[in-house]
C-alpha positions as CSV (number, residue, x, y, z in Angstrom):
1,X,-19.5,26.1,7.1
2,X,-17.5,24.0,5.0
3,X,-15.0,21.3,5.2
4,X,-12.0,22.1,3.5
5,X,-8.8,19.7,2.6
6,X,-5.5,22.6,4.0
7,X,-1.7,21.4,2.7
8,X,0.3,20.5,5.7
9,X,3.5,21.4,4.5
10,X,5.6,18.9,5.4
11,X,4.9,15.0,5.2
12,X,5.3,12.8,8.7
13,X,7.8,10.2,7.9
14,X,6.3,8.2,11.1
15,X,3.0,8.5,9.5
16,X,4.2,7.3,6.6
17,X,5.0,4.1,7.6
18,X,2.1,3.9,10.1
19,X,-0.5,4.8,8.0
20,X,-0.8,1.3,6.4
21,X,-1.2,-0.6,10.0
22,X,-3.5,2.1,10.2
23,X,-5.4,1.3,7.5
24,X,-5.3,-2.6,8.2
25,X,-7.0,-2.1,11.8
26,X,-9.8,0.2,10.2
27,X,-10.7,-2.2,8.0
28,X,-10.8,-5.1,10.0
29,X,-12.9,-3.0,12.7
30,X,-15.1,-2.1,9.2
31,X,-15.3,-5.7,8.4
32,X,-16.6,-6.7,11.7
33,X,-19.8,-4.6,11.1
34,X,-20.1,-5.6,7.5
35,X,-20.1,-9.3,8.8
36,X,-22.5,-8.0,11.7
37,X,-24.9,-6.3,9.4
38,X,-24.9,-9.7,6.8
39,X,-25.8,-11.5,10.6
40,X,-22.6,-13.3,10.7
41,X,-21.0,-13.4,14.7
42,X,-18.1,-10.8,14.2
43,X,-15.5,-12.5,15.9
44,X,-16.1,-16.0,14.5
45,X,-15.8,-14.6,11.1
46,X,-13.2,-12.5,11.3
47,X,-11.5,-15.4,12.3
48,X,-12.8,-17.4,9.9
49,X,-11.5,-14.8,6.9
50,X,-7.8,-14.1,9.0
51,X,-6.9,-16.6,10.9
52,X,-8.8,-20.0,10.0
53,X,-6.9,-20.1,6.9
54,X,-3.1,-19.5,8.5
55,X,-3.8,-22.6,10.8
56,X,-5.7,-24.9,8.4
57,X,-3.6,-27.9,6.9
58,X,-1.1,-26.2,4.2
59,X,-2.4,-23.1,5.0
60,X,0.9,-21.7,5.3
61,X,1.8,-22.8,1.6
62,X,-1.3,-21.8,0.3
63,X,-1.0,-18.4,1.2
64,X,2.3,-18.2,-0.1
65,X,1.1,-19.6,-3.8
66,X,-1.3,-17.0,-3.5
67,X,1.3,-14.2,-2.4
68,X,3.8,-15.7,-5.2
69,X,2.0,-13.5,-8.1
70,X,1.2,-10.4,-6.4
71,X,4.8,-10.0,-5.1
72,X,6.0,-10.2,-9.0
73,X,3.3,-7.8,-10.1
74,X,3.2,-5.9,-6.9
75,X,7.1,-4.9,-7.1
76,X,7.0,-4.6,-11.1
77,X,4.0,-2.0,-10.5
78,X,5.8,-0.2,-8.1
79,X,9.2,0.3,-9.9
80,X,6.6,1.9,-12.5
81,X,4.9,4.2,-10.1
82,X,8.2,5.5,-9.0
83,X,9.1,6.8,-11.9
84,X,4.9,8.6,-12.2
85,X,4.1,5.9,-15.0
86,X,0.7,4.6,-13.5
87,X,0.3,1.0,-15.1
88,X,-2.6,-0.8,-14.7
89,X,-2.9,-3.3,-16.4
90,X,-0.5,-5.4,-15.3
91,X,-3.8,-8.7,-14.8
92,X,-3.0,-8.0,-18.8
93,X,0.5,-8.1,-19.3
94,X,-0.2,-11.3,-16.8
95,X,-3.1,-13.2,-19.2
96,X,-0.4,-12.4,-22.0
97,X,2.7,-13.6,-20.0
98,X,0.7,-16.9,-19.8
99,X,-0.4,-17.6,-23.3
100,X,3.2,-16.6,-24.4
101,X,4.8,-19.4,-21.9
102,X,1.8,-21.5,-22.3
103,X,2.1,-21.9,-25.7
104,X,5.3,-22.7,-25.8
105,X,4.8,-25.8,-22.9
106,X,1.9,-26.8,-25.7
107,X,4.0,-26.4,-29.0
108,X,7.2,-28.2,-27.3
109,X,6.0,-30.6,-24.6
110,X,8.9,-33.3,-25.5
111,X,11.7,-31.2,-24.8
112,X,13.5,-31.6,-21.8
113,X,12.3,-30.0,-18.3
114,X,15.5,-27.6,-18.2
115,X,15.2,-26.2,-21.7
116,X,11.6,-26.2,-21.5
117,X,10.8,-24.5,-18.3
118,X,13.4,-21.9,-18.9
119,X,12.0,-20.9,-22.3
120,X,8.3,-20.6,-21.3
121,X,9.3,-18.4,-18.7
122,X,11.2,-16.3,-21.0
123,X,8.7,-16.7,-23.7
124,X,6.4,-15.3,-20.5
125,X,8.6,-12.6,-19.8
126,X,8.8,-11.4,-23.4
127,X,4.9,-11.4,-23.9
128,X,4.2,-9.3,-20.7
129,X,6.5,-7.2,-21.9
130,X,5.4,-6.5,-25.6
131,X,1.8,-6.0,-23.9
132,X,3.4,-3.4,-21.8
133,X,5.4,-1.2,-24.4
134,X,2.0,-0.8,-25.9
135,X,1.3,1.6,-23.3
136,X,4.4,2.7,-23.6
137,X,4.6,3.7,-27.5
138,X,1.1,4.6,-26.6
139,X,2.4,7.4,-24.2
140,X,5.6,8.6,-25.9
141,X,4.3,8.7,-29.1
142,X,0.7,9.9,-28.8
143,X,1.0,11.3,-25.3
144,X,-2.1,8.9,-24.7
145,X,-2.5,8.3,-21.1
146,X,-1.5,5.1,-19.8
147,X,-3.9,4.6,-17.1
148,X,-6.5,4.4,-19.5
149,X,-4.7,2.4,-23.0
150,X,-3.6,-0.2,-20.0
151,X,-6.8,-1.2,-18.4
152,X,-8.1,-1.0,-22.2
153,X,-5.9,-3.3,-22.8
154,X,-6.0,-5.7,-20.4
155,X,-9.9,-6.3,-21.9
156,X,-8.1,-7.3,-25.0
157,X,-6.1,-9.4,-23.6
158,X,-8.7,-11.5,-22.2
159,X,-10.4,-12.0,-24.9
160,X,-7.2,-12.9,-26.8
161,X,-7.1,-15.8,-24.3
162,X,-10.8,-16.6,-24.7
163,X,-10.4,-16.8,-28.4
164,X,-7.6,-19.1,-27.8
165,X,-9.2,-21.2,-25.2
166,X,-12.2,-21.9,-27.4
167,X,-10.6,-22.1,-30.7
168,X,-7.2,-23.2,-31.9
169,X,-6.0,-24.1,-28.4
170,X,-8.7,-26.1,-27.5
171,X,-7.9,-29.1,-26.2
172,X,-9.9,-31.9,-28.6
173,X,-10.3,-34.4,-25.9
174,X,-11.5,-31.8,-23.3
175,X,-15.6,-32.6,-24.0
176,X,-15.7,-29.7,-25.8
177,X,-15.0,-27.5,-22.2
178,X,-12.7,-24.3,-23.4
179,X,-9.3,-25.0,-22.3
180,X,-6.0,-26.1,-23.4
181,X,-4.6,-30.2,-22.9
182,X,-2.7,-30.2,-19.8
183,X,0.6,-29.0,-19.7
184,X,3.2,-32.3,-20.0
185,X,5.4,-33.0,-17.0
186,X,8.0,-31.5,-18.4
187,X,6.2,-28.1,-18.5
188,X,4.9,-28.4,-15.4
189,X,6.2,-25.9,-12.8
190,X,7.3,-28.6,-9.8
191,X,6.3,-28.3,-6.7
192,X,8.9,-27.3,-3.5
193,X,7.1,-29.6,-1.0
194,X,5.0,-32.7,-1.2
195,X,1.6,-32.9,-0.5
196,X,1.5,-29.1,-1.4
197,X,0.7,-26.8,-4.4
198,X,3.8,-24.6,-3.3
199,X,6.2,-24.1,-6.3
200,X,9.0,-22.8,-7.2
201,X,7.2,-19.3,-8.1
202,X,8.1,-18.4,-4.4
203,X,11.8,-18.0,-5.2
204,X,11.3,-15.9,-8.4
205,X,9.1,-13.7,-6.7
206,X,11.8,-13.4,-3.3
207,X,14.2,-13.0,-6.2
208,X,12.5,-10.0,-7.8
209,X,11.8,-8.2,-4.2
210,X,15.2,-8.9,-3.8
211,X,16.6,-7.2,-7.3
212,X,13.6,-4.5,-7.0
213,X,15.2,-3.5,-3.9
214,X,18.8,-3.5,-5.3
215,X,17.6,-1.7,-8.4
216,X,16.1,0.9,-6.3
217,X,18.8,2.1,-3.7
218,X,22.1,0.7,-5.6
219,X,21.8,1.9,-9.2
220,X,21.7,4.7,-11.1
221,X,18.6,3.5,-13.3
222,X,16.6,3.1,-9.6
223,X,18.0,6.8,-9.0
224,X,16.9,8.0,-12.2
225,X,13.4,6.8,-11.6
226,X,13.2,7.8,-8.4
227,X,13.8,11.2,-9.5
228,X,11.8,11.4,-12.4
229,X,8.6,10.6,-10.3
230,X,9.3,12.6,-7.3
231,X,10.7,15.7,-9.6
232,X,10.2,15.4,-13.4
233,X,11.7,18.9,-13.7
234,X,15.2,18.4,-12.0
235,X,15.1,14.7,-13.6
236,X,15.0,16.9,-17.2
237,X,17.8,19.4,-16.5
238,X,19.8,16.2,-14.9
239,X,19.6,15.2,-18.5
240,X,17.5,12.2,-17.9
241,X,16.2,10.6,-20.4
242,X,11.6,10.4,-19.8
243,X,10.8,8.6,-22.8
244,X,13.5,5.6,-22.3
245,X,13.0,5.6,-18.7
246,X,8.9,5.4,-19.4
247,X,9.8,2.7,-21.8
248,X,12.4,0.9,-18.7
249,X,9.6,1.0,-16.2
250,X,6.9,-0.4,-18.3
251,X,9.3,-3.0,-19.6
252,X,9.9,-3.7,-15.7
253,X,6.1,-4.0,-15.0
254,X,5.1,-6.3,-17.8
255,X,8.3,-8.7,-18.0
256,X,7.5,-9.8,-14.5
257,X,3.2,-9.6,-14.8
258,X,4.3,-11.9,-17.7
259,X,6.6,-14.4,-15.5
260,X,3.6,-14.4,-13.1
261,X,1.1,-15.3,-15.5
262,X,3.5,-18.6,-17.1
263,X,4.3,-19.6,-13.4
264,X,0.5,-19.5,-12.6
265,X,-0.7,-21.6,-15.4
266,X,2.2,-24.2,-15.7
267,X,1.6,-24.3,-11.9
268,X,-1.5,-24.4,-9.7
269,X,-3.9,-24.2,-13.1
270,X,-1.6,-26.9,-15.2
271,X,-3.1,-25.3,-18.5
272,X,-4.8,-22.4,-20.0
273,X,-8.3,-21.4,-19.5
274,X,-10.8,-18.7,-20.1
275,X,-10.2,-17.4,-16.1
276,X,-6.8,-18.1,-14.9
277,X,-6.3,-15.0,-12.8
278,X,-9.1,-14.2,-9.9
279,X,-7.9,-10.6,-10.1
280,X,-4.5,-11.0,-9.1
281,X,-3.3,-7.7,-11.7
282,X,-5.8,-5.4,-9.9
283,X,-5.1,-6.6,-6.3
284,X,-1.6,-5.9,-7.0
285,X,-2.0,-2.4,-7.2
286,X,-3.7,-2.4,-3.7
287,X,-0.1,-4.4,-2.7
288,X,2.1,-1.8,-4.2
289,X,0.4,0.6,-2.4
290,X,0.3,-0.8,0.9
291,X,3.9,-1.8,0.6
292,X,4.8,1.8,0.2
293,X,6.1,1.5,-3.0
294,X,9.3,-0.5,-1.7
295,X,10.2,-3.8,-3.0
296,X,10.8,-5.3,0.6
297,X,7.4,-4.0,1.6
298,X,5.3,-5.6,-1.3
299,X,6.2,-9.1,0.3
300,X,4.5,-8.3,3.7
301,X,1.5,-6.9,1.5
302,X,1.5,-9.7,-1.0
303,X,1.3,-12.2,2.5
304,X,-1.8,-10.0,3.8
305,X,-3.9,-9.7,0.4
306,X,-3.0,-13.2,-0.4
307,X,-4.7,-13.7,3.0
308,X,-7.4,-12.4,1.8
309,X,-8.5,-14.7,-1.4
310,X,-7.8,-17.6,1.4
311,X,-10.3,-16.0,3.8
312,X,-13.1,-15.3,0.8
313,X,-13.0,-19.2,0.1
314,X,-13.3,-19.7,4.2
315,X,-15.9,-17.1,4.5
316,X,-17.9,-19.3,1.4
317,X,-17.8,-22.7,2.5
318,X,-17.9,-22.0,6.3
319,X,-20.0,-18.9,6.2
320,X,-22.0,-19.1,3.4
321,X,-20.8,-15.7,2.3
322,X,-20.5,-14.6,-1.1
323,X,-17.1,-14.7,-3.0
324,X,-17.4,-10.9,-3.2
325,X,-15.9,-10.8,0.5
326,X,-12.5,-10.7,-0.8
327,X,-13.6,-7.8,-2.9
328,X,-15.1,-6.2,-0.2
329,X,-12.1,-6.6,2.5
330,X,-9.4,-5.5,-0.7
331,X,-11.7,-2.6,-1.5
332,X,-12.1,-1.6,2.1
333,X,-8.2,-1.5,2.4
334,X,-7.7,0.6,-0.5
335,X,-10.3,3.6,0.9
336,X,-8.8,3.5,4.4
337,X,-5.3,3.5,2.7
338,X,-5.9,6.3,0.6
339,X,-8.0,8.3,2.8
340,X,-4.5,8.1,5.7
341,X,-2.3,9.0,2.9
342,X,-4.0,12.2,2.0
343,X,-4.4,13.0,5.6
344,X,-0.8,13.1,5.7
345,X,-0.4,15.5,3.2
346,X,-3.6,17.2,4.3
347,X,-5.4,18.6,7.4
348,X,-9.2,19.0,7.4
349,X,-10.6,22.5,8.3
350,X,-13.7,24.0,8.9
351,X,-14.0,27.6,7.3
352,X,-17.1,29.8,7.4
353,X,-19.2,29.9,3.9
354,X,-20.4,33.1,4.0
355,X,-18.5,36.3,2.2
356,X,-16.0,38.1,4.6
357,X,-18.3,41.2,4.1
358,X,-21.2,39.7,6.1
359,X,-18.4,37.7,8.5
360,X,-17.7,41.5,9.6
């Protein structure tokens, strides 16, 4: 007998939007064993990791600086994947985002706080984007795949920030530790509330969920990319454009990986160093996923894997459980997620091995 994957046919629109609560209760049930088999108490540490950190002092704020980056990469990621242009490298086009706007707070740290902060995010904006239409000549020009000249990529990029970290940019009264001076006051991204780390990233990223959504269902570029993922034939004899519309999504993806990246360092971090990104480019892929590919959706993702860095720090210093925890509860996610989503394009069946001849 084997086990055979049958096309259904059709695709459940319920199941659709169900198979990512799905997928959540799964892995939290998956995670109770893992913290059982470790010989942590399952329900202490499962609300240690979820719910310890929501009721914490700033918990709340917290997790939304940790949401603030994967909502900007996770919407920018899925406009791309729309339109069947598979970024990943977007925890690239973020590190180069960063030492675009970064270097700019260094090179100018006199000017005024509202010509400064405005041209480090647009100095961010540009560098995630140059990274990005790499990929993109990459693809149009060479037919190279993007998956692959991306995540390349995204090694290069953090060893241009190592490079710089350690070398030019090092800051000479920093006892010889590889990072940048702090950013000057007026470079600083302010924060929203005091006594908290929550800044004004929050706003750009409800901002870009917000024009993500009105890019996709009021505009004829959103059509157009809709179209060319879902049918890259009828998008051609439409007369749609594949190579400027490759080009648009990528430019999409890295403008706002690279406004994440100058928000992160002139904000929580306050300069540039050799790790200024705990995975945030990779974990947005799981959030774009999750989130169904819809703007509005990556924000209630972003919230739940932001979660999760906040529960991996719990999960240490409570616990005494490796950092990898995080890993484990993202990786987890992404399995059960995947494994629904072809279940709702597939059925499993059993069929008989042997030839039809000896079935007789």
């Amino acid at each position: 007998m084997q086990l055979k994957l049958e096309p259904r046919g059709f695709q459940s629109k319920f199941w659709s939007y169900a198979s990512p609560v799905l997928a959540i209760a799964l892995t939290i049930a998956t995670m109770a064993v893992i913290f059982l088999v470790l010989g942590k108490d399952p329900v202490i540490s499962l609300y240690t990791f979820l719910i310890e950190p929501l009721v914490a002092e700033n918990g709340a704020t917290e997790l939304l600086v940790k949401a603030s980056p994967l909502i900007l990469m996770g919407v920018g990621i899925s406009l791309a994947y729309r339109a069947n242009v598979w970024d990943i490298g977007a925890e690239g086009e973020f590190t180069i985002g960063a030492l675009f706007g970064g270097g700019i707070g260094l090179a100018f740290p006199d000017l005024p706080f509202a010509l400064l902060f405005p041209l480090m995010l647009i100095a961010g904006m540009i560098g995630g984007m140059l990274w990005a239409m790499l990929v993109a000549l990459l693809r149009t020009q060479f037919n190279a795949n993007e998956i692959l000249t991306s995540l390349m990529l995204t090694y290069i990029a953090q060893l241009i920030l190592i490079y710089m970290v350690t070398g030019p940019w090092r800051d000479p009264q920093g006892f010889g530790f590889p990072q940048t001076a702090m950013f000057s006051a007026n470079a600083t991204n302010p924060t929203i509330i005091e006594g908290t780390r929550l800044h004004l990233g929050i706003f750009f990223a409800l901002a870009a969920a917000a024009a993500g959504w009105l890019l996709l269902t009021r505009s004829l570029l959103g059509f157009q990319l809709r179209v060319q993922g879902f049918a890259p034939r009828a998008a051609r004899f439409a007369g749609y454009k594949e190579t400027r519309l490759v080009w648009t999504a990528l430019a999409l993806t890295g403008g706002l990986a690279g406004i994440a990246g100058t928000l992160e360092v002139s904000g929580p971090i306050g300069q540039l160093t050799p790790q200024i990104s705990p995975g945030y480019g990779y974990t947005a892929i799981i959030v774009a996923f999750l989130g169904r590919l819809h703007p509005i959706g990556v924000v209630f993702a972003a919230l739940l894997l932001g979660l999760s860095y906040l529960g991996g720090e719990a999960a240490q210093i409570e616990l005494a459980l490796p950092s990898a925890v995080t890993g484990i509860f993202q990786g987890v996610l992404l399995f059960y997620l995947l494994g629904c989503d072809t279940l709702i394009l597939y059925r499993l069946r059993l069929r008989s091995s042997r030839p039809a001849a000896l079935r007789a």
